[in-house]
N, C-alpha and C positions, 0 to 999 in steps of 0.2 A: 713797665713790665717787659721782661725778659721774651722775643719771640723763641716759637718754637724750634730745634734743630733739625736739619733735614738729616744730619748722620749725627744716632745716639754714640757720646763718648767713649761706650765700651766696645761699638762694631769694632771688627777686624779692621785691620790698618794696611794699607799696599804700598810700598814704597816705591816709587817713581824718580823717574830723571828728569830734571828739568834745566832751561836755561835762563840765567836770569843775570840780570847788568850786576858785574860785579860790585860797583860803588851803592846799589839798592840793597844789597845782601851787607855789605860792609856795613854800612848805616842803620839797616835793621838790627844788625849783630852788636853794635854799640848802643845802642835805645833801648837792647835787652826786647825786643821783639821777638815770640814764636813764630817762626815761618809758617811752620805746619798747620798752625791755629789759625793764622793769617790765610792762608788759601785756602782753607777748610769754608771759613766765613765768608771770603770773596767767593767763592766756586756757590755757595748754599744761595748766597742771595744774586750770584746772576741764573742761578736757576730757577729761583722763583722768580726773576723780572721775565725771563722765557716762557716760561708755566702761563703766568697771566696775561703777558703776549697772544699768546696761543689761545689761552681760553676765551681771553675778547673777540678775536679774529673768528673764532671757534662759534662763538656766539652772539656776533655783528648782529644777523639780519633777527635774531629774536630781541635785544637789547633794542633795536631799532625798534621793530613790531612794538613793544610794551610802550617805548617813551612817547610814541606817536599816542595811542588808549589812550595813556594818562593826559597825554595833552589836548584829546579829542571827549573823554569822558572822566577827565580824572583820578581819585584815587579813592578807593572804597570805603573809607575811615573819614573822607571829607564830609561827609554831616556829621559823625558822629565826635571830633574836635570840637573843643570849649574856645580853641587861642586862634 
């Protein structure tokens, strides 16, 4: 299943300058590679590696707080499993 996009298709678009090894652009351009689609995708998914970075960091000491409960008193559905 397809994840979700961090930028819908029809947002406005910003053109930008960038620098890039020419033999990576040259090689893209013979593979028939969209650049634009290409950094759209890298850019979405190092921002979600950031995003949950942050949020774990963000939420250490309660993650911590819960997995210590469960492994001091478990988990609240534990009677009530068959398996």
């Amino acid at each position: 299943m397809p994840r979700p996009r961090l930028a819908h298709p029809s947002v406005d678009k910003k053109a930008v300058n960038l620098t890039i090894a020419a033999s990576l652009v040259e090689a893209a351009r013979a593979a028939d590679i969209n650049l634009s689609a290409t950094l759209e995708r890298a850019l979405e998914d190092s921002l979600r590696r950031k995003q949950r970075e942050r949020w774990l960091a963000e939420n250490a000491a309660g993650i911590a707080a819960y997995n210590a409960q469960v492994d001091e008193h478990g988990v609240f559905s534990d009677t009530l499993r068959s398996f």
